[in-house]
C-alpha positions in Angstrom: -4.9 17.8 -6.9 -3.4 14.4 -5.1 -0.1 14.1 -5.6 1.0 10.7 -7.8 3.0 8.0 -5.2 5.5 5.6 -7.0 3.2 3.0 -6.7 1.1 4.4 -8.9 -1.7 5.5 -7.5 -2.6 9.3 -6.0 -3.5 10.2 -2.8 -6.4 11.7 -2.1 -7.8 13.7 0.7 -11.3 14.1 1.5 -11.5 17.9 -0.4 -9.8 16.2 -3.6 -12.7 13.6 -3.7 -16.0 16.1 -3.3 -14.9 18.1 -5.7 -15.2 15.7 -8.2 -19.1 13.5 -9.7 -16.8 11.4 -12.1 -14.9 9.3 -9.2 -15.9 5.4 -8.9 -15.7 5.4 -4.7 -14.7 1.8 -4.0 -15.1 0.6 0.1 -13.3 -2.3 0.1 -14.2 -2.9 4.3 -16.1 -5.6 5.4 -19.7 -5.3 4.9 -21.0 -4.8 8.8 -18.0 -1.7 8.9 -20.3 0.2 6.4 -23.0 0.6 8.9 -21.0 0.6 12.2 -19.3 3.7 14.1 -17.6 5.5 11.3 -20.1 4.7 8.6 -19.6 5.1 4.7 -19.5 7.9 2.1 -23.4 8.2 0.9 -24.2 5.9 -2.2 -20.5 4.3 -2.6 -20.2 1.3 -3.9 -18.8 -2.0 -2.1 -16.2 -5.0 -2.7 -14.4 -6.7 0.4 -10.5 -6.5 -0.6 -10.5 -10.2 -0.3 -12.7 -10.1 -3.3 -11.2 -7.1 -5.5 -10.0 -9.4 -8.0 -14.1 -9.7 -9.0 -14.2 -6.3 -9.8 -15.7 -5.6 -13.3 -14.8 -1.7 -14.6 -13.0 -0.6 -17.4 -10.0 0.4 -16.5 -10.1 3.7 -17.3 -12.7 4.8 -14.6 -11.3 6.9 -12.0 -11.9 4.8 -8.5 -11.2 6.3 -5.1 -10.2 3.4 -2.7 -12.1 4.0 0.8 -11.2 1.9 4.1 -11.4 2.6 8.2 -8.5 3.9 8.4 -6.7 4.3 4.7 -4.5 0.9 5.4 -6.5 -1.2 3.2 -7.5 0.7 0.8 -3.9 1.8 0.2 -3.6 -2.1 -0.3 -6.7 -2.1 -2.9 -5.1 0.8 -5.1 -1.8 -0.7 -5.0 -4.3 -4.3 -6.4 -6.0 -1.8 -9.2 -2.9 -0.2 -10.6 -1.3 -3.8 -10.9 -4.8 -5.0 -12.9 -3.9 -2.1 -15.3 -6.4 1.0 -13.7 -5.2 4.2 -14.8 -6.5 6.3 -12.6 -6.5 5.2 -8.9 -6.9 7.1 -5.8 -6.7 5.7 -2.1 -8.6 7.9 0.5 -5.6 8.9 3.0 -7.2 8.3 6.5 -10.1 6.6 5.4 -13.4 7.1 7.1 -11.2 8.5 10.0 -10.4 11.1 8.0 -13.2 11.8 6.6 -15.4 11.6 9.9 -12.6 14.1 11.0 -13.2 17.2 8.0 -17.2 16.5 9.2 -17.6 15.3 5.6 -21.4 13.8 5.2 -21.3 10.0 6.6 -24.3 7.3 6.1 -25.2 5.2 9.1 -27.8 2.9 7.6 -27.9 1.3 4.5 -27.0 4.0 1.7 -24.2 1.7 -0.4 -24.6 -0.8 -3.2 -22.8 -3.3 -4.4 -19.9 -3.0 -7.3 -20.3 -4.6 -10.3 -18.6 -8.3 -10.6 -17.7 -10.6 -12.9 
């Protein structure tokens, strides 16, 4: 599967994450980037990174980190492993990537929002 960095967290490519129905997929982009040119991953869930700290999981769900281009969502699973998740992933590439493998991509409105605290 995705190899382990020494951060902490694995990196994931678009064929580790579909393979998978027990993975929390976390976009951490701002709101009006779900719906724009690259889109989102149908029904994942959404928390700016400014706000990741609200995030309310246990931490022992498995979350995949999802951004534009994998830069801040590397920073959001780097965030996660330090608040004590054990199993983190970061999307390498993002929705770049994953536009890229023609990997199915929502448009309109097909994400909700994470749970908070």
């Amino acid at each position: 599967m995705a190899p382990l960095t020494a951060k902490g967290y694995y990196e994931a490519r678009p064929g580790d994450v579909v393979v998978r129905d027990d993975l929390f997929l976390l976009d951490v982009r701002h709101l009006a980037d779900l719906e724009g040119d690259l889109g989102h991953i149908h029904q994942v869930h959404h928390l700016p990174l400014a706000e990741l700290d609200a995030l309310d999981l246990p931490k022992e769900t498995p979350v995949v980190t999802v951004c534009g281009n994998g830069f801040e969502s590397r920073k959001a699973a780097i965030a996660l492993v330090e608040a004590g998740f054990t199993e983190v992933y970061h999307l390498v590439g993002g929705m770049i990537r994953w536009n890229a493998e023609e990997r199915p991509v929502a448009r309109v409105s097909t994400h909700r929002p994470a749970p908070r605290r």
